[in-house]
VEXDREN-2710 file (C-alpha; in Angstrom, 1 decimal):
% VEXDREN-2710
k/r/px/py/pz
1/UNK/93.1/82.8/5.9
2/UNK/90.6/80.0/5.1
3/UNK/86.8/78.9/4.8
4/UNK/87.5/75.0/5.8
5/UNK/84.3/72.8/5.5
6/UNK/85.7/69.2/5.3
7/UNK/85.4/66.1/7.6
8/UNK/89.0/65.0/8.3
9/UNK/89.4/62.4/10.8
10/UNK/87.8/61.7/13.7
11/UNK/89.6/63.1/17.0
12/UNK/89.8/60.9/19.9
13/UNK/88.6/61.9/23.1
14/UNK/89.0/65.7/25.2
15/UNK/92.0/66.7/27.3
16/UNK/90.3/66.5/30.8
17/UNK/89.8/63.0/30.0
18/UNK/93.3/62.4/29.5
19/UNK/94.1/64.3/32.3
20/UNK/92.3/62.3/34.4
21/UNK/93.1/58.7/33.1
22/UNK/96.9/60.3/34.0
23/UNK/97.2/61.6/37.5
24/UNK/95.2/62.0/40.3
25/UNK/94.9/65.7/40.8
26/UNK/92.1/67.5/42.4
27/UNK/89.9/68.9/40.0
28/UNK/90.6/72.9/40.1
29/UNK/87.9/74.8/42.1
30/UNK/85.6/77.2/40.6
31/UNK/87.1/80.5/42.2
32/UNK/84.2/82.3/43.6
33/UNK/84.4/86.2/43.6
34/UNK/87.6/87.2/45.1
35/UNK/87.8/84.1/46.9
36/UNK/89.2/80.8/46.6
37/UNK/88.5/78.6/49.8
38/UNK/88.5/80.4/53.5
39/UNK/92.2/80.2/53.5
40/UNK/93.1/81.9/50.3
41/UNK/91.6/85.6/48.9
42/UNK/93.1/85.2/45.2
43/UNK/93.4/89.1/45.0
44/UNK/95.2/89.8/48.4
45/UNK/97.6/86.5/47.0
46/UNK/98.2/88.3/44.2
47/UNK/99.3/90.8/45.4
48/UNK/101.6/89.5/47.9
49/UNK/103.2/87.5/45.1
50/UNK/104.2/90.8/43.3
51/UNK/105.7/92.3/46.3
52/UNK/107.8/89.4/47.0
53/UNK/108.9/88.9/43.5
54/UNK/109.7/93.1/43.5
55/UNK/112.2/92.1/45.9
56/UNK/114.1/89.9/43.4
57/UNK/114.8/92.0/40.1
58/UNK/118.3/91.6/40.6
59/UNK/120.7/91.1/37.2
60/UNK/121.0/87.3/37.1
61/UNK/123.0/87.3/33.5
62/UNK/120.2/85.2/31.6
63/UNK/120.8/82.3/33.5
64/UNK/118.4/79.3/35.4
65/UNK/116.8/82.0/37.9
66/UNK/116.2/85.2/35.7
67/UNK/114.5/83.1/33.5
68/UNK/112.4/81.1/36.2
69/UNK/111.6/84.4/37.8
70/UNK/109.8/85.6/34.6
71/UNK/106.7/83.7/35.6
72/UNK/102.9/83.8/33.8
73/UNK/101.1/82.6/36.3
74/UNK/97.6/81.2/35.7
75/UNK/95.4/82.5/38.7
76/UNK/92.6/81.9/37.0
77/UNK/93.3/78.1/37.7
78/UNK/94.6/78.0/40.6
79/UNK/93.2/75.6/43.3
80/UNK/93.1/75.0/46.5
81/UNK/94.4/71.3/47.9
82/UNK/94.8/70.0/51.7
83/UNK/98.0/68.7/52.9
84/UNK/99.8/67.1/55.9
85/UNK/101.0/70.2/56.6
86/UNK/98.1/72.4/56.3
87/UNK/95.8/73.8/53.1
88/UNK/98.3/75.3/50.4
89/UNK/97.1/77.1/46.9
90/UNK/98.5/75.3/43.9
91/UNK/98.9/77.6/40.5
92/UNK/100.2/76.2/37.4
93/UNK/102.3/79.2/35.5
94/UNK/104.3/79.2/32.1
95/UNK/107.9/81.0/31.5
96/UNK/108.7/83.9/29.1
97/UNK/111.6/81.8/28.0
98/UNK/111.0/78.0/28.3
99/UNK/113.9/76.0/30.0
100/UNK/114.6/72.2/29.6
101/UNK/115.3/70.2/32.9
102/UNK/118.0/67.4/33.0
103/UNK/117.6/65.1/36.4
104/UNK/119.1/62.1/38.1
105/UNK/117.5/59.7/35.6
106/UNK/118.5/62.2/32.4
107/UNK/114.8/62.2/31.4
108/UNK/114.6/66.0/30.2
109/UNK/111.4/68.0/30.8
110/UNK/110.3/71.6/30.2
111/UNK/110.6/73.2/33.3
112/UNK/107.2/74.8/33.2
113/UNK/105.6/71.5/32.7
114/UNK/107.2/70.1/36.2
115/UNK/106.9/73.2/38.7
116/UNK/104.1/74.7/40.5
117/UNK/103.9/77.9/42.4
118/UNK/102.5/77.1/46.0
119/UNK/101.0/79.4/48.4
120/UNK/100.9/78.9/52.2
121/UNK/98.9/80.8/54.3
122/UNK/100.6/81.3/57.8
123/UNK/98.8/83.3/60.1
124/UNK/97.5/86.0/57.4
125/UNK/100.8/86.2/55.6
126/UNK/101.5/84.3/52.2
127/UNK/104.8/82.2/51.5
128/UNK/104.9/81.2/48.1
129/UNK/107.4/78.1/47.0
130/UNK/107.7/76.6/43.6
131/UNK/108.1/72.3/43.7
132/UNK/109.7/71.5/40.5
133/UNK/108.6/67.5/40.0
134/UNK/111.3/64.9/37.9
135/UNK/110.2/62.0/37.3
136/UNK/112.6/59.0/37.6
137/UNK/112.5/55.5/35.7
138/UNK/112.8/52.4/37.6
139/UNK/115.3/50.0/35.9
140/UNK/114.4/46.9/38.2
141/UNK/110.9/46.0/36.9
142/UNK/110.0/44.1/40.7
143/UNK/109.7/47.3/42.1
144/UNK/107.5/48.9/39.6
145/UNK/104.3/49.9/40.7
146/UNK/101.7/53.2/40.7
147/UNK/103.4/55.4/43.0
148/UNK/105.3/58.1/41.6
149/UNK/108.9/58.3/41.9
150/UNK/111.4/60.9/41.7
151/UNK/113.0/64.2/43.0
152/UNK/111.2/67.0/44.6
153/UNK/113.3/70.5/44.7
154/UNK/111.8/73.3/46.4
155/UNK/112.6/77.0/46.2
156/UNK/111.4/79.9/47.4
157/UNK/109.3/82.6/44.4
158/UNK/112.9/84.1/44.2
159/UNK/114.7/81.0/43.5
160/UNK/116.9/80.4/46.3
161/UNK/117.1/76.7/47.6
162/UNK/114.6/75.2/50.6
163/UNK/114.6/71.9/50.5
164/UNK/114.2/68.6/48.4
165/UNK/113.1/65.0/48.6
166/UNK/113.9/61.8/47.1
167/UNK/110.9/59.4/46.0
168/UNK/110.8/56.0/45.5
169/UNK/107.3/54.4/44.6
170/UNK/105.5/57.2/46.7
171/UNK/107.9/56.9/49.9
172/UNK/110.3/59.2/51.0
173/UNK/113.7/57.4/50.6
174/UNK/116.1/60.4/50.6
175/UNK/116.3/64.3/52.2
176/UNK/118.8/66.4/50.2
177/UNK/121.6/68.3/51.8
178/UNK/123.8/71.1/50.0
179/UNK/127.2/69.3/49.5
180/UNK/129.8/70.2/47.1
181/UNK/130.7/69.2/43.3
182/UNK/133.3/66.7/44.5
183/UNK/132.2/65.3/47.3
184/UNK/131.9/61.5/48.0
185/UNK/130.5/59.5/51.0
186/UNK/128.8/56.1/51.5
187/UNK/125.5/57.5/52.5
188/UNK/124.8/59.7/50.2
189/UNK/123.8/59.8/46.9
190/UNK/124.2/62.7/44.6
191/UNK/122.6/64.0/41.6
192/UNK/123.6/67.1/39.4
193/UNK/120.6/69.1/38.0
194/UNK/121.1/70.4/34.6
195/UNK/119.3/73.7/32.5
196/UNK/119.4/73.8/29.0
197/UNK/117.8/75.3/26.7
198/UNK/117.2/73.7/23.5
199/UNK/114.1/72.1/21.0
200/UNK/112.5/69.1/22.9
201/UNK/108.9/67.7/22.6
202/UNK/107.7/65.5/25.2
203/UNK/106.5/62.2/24.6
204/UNK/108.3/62.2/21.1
205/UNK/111.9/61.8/22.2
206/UNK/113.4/64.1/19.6
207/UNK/116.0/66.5/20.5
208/UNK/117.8/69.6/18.5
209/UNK/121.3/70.7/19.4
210/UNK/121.1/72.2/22.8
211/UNK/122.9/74.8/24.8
212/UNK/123.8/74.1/27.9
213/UNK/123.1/76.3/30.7
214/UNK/123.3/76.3/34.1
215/UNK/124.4/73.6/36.5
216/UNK/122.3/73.5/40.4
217/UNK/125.1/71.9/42.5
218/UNK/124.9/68.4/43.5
219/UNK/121.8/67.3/45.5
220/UNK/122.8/64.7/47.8
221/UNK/119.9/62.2/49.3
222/UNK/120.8/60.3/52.8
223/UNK/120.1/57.5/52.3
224/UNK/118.7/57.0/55.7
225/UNK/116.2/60.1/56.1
226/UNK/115.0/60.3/59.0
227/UNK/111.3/58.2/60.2
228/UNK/110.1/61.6/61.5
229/UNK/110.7/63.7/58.4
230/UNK/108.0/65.6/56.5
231/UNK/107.5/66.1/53.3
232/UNK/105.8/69.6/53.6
233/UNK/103.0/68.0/51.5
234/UNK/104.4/68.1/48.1
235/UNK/103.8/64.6/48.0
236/UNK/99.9/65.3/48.3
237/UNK/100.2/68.0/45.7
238/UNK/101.5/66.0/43.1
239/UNK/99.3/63.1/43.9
240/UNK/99.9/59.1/42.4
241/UNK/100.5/58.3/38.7
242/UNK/98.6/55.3/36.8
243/UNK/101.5/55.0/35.3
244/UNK/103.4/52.1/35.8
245/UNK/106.5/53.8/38.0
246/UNK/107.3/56.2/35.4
247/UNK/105.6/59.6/37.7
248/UNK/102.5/61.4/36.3
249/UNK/102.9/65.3/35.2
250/UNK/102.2/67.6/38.6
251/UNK/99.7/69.5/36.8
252/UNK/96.8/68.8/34.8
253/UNK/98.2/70.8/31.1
254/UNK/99.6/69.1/28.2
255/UNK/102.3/71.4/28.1
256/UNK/102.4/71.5/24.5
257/UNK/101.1/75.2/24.3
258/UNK/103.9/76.7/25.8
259/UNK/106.8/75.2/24.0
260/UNK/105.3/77.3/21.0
261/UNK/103.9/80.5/23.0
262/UNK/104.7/84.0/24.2
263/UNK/102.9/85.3/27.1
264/UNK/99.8/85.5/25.8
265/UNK/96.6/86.8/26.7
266/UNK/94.6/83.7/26.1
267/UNK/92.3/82.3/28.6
268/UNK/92.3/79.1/29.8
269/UNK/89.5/77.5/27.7
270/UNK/91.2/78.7/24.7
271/UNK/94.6/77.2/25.6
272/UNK/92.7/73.9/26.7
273/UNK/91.5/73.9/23.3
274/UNK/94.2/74.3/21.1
275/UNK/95.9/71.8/23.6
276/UNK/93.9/69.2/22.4
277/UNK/94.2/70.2/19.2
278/UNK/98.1/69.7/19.3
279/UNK/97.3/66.6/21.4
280/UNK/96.2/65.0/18.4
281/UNK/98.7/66.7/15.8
282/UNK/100.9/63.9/17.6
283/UNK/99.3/60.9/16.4
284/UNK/99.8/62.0/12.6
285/UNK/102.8/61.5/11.1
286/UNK/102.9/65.2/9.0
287/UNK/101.4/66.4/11.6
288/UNK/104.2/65.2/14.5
289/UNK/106.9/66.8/12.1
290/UNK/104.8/70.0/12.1
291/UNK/104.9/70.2/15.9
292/UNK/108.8/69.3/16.3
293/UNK/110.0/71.6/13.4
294/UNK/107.9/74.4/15.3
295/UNK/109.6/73.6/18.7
296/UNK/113.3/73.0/16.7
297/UNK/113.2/76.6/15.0
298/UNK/112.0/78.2/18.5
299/UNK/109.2/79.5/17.0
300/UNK/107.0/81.4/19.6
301/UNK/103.5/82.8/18.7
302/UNK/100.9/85.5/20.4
303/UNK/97.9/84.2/20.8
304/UNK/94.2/86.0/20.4
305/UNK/90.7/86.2/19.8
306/UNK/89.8/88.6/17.7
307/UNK/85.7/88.8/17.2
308/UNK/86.4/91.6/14.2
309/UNK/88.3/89.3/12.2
310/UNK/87.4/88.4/8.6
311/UNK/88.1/84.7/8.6
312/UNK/87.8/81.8/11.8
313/UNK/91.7/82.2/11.7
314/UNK/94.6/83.8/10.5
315/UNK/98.4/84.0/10.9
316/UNK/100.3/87.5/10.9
317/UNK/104.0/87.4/10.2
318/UNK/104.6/90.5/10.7
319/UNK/103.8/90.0/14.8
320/UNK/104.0/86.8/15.0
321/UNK/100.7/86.1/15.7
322/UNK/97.8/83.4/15.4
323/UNK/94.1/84.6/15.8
324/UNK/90.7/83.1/15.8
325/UNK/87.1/85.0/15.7
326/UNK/86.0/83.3/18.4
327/UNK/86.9/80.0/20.7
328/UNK/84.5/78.2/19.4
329/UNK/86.2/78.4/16.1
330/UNK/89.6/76.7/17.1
331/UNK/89.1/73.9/15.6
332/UNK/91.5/71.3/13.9
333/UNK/91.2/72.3/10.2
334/UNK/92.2/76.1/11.2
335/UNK/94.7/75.5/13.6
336/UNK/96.9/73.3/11.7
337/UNK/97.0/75.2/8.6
338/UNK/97.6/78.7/10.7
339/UNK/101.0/76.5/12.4
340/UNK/102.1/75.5/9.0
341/UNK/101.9/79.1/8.3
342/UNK/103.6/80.0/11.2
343/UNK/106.4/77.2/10.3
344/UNK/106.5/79.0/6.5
345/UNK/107.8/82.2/8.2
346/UNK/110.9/80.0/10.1
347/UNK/111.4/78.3/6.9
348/UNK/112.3/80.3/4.2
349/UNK/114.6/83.5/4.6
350/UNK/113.3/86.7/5.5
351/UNK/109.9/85.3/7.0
352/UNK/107.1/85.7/5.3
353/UNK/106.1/89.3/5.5
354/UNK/108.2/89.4/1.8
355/UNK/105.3/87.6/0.2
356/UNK/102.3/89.5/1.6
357/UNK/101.6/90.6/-1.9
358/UNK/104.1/88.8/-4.4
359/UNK/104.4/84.9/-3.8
360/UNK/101.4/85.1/-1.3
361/UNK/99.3/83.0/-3.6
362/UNK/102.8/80.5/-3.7
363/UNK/102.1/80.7/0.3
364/UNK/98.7/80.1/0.4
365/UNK/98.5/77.1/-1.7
366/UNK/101.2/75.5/-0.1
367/UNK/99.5/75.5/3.2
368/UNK/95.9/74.5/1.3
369/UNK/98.1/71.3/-0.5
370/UNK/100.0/70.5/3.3
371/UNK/96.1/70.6/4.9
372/UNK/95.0/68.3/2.3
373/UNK/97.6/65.9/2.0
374/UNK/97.3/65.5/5.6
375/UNK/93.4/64.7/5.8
376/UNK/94.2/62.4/3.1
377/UNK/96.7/60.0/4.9
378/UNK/95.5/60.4/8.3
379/UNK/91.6/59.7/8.0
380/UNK/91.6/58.1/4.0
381/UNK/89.6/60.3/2.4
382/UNK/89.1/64.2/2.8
383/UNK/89.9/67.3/1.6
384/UNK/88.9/70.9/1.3
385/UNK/86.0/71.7/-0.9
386/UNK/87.6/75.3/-1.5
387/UNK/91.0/74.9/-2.5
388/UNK/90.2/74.8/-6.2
389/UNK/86.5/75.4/-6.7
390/UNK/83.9/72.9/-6.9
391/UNK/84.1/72.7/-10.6
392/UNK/87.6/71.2/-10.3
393/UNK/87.0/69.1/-7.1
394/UNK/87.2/65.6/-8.6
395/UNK/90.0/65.8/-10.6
396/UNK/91.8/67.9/-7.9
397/UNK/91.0/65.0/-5.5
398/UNK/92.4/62.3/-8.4
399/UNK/95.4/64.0/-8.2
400/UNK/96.1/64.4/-4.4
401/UNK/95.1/60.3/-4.6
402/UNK/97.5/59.8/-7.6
403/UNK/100.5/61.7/-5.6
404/UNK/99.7/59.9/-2.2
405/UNK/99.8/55.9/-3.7
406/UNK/95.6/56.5/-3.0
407/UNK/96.2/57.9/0.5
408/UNK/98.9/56.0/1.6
409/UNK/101.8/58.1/1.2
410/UNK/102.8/61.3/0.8
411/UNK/105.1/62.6/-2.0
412/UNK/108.8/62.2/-1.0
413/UNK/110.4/65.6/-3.2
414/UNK/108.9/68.2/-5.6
415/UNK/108.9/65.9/-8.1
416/UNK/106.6/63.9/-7.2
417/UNK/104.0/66.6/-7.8
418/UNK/105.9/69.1/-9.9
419/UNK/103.9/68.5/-13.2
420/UNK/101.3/70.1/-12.5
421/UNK/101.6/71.9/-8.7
422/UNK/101.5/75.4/-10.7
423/UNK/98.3/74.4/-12.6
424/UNK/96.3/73.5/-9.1
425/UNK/98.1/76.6/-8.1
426/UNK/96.6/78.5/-10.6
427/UNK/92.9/76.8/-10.0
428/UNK/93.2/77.8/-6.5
429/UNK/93.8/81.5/-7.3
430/UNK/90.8/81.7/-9.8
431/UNK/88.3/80.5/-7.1
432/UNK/89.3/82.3/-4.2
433/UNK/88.6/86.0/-4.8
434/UNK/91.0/86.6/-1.3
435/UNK/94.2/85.9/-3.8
436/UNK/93.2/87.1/-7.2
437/UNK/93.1/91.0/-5.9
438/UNK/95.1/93.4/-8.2
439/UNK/99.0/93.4/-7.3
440/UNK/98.7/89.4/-6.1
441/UNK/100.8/87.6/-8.6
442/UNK/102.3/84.0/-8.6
443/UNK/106.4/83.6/-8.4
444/UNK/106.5/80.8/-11.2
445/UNK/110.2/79.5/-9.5
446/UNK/108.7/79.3/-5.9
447/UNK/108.4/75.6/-5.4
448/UNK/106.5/74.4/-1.9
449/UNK/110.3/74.1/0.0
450/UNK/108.8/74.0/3.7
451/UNK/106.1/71.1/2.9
452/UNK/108.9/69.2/1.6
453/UNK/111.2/70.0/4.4
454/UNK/108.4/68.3/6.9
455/UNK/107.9/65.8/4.8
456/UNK/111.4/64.5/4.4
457/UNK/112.0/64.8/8.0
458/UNK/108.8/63.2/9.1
459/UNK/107.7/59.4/9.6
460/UNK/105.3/59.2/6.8
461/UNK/105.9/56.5/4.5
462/UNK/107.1/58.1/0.9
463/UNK/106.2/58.2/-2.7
464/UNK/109.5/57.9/-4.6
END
C-alpha cells in the first residue's frame, strides 16, 4: 500500500552472520537433485516421514502432541551432519500452532525454536526423532564456560518418549528415567517440563497472560550416568555455544517468523529476509512494541509473493495476509508499515475489513505517521517523501520534529499531535491519488488509537 523512497537508518549486519557469531552449526548443504549426501534421498525421506506420521492421526484433545504433530517441515533446508553414532539428516520445521516450553531452569522457549526433526538411516529404512534443546543457566559463575548446557528430550515423529540427557558445560552429567510425579530419591534429580501456550518474545523477556497446558511427567537425571553411555549424537547436532554457558539455539533461524506466521508458502530466502528485517525491529524502541503487541494479540499472517501486485507490499485484512511483488522488495520500509497494518486489524474492533472504503484514508495515514515517527527517532532524520506531497514536505517534516522534541521522543497521547493530525491527514489524501477515489471519505472522530496504544506501552521516551 505504499511507494517508500526514504533512507531510514542504517541496518546492522545479515542474519547468517549472526548465526554464525552464535553457534557452531554446520552450514546447510546445497541439496543436489533428489539427493542430499549418499545416506539420505530427500524424496524417498519424505515420504517415509508421511507414512510414519499417517500412523499417528489419533484425537489427542488439542494438547502438547496434536499440536507437535502438526509439523511444517523445511526440507528444503535440511542438512546432513555426522555423529558418533552414524550420519543423521537434521530438518528444522515450524508448528501450525506455536507452543511455549517451560524447563528445569524456567527459561521459556518456543518449542519450534528448540526441536529438530532427525532422520537416521538404518539399513535403507528411515527413523525419524525430534531433540527438543533447553537451554539451562548456570548460577555458579566458576563453572561458566562455552559449552552448552541443558536438557536434551527425544521422541519419536509421533511423540512418544525415547530418551533424554542432562548437560552440563558440554558433558553428559545425567540420563533420564520415567519416574513418577511424587517420587523422591538421593540420586536423582527431577525436572517437570511444562507446555503453555501464551505471547512470548525471545530475547525481550516480556510475557502476556498464559494458559497453561500440558504437563510431561517428571524427568529424573541419575546423577551417576553411566561412563559408557551414548548420547546418540544429539550432542554433535546441536554443536557448542559462544555463549558464555547460557546454550546457543539448535538451529540456525531467528525464530521470530513463526511466532507471527501460518503455514505459509514462503521459501526460505524470503523468510531469511523478513527475519532480518524483524531482527532489527528489536533494537527500536516503537519498533520492539510493534513486534510484542503482534505476538501478545496472537496475530498470525499468510505469507506470499505476488509478482502481479500493484505496490512492493500490501496487507489484506480480509485473509490475513502480507504480500510483496518480489523478494527483493522485502525491505525494511515495507515490512514494517505492512505489520503495523496487520497490528491495526487486532486493534480496533471488527478488524479492519470495516474501513476498506470509509476510514481507510484514517488507516492509511496512521500507518504513514507510525513509519515516520519511527525513522525519525531511530536514525535522526528521515521520512517519507510521499506522505503529503513534495510541496508540503518541509513543513510536514517541522511538524513530525516539533511532536518528537526534534527526534528525540515520540508523542505520549493524541494530544500531542491532535491540532492538526486531520490537516496532515487531509494533505496526505490530496497527493496520493490511491485514497482520493470516489466513495473514500475521512471519519473526522477516528483518532490514530493503535499508534498510541504502541506508543504507551513501548520504551520510547515521551513527549508530555
Amino acid at each position: 500500500m505504499k511507494r517508500t523512497i526514504f533512507a531510514l537508518f542504517l541496518f546492522f549486519g545479515i542474519l547468517n552472520v549472526i548465526i554464525q557469531s552464535c553457534t557452531n552449526l554446520p552450514v546447510p548443504l546445497e541439496q543436489n537433485g533428489s539427493f542430499i549426501s549418499k545416506s539420505f534421498k530427500i524424496d524417498a525421506v519424505k515420504d517415509s516421514y508421511q507414512r510414519t506420521m499417517s500412523l499417528g492421526l489419533i484425537q489427542t484433545f488439542n494438547d502438547k502432541r496434536e499440536r507437535t504433530l502438526k509439523r511444517q517441515v523445511m526440507w528444503e533446508n535440511a542438512y546432513s551432519i555426522s555423529t558418533p553414532d552414524g550420519e543423521k539428516l537434521v530438518v528444522p520445521f515450524t508448528l501450525e500452532n506455536e507452543i511455549f516450553v517451560n524447563g528445569g531452569s524456567k527459561n521459556r522457549d518456543s518449542y519450534g525454536s528448540i526441536t529438530r526433526l532427525l532422520v537416521s538411516n538404518e539399513g535403507g529404512n528411515y527413523k525419524f526423532e525430534t531433540a527438543t534443546y533447553l537451554a539451562d543457566y548456570h548460577l555458579d559463575s566458576t563453572k561458566v564456560s562455552n559449552e552448552w548446557s541443558g536438557q536434551i528430550i527425544v521422541e519419536n515423529a509421533l511423540g512418544d518418549f525415547v530418551d533424554a540427557f542432562y548437560v552440563d558445560n558440554g558433558k553428559i552429567t545425567g540420563y533420564a528415567v520415567k519416574n513418577s510425579q511424587n517420587s523422591r530419591t538421593n540420586i536423582l534429580v527431577c525436572y517437570e517440563i511444562e507446555y503453555w501456550s501464551c505471547a512470548y518474545v525471545p530475547l525481550i523477556g516480556y510475557y502476556a497472560p498464559c494458559q497453561y497446558m500440558y504437563s510431561e511427567f517428571n524427568h529424573c537425571y541419575s546423577s551417576t550416568p553411566s561412563a559408557t553411555g551414548s548420547s546418540g549424537g544429539y550432542l554433535t547436532v546441536i554443536g557448542k555455544s559462544g555463549t558464555s554457558g547460557s546454550g546457543g539455539a539448535p538451529s540456525p533461524w531467528v525464530d521470530r517468523f513463526s511466532e507471527i506466521s501460518k503455514m505459509s508458502v514462503f521459501s526460505a530466502s524470503a523468510r531469511v529476509a523478513v527475519n532480518e528485517i524483524l531482527d532489527n525491529l528489536m533494537g527500536k524502541c516503537l519498533g520492539k512494541s510493534l513486534f510484542v503487541g503482534l505476538v501478545s494479540r496472537e496475530t498470525r499472517i499468510e505469507w506470499k509473493i505476488d509478482p502481479a501486485g500493484t505496490t512492493p507490499g500490501a496487507y489484506n485484512p480480509v485473509n490475513k495476509t502480507i504480500k510483496f511483488q518480489t523478494e527483493s522488495q522485502i525491505s525494511p520500509n515495507t515490512l514494517e508499515e505492512e505489520l503495523f497494518h496487520a497490528y491495526q486489524d487486532k486493534y480496533y474492533s471488527g478488524g479492519t475489513t470495516q474501513y476498506l472504503s470509509t476510514g481507510s484514508q484514517n488507516i492509511e495515514f496512521e500507518s504513514k505517521l507510525f513509519r515516520d515517527i519511527m525513522g525519525l527517532i531511530a536514525s535522526g532524520g528521515g521520512m517519507s517523501s510521499f506522505t503529503v506531497g513534495e510541496q508540503y514536505n518541509n513543513q510536514y517534516m517541522s511538524w513530525l520534529l516539533d511532536i518528537t522534541d526534534g527526534a528525540t521522543k515520540v508523542p505520549a497521547t493524541y494530544s500531542v499531535v491532535a491540532s492538526q493530525y486531520f490537516f496532515w491527514l487531509d494533505k496526505f489524501v490530496q497527493s496520493n491519488p490511491l485514497y482520493n477515489q470516489p466513495g473514500m471519505t475521512t471519519i473526522s472522530t477516528f483518532t490514530p488509537g493503535a499508534l498510541f496504544d504502541l506508543i504507551d506501552k513501548s520504551s520510547c521516551s515521551k513527549k508530555p
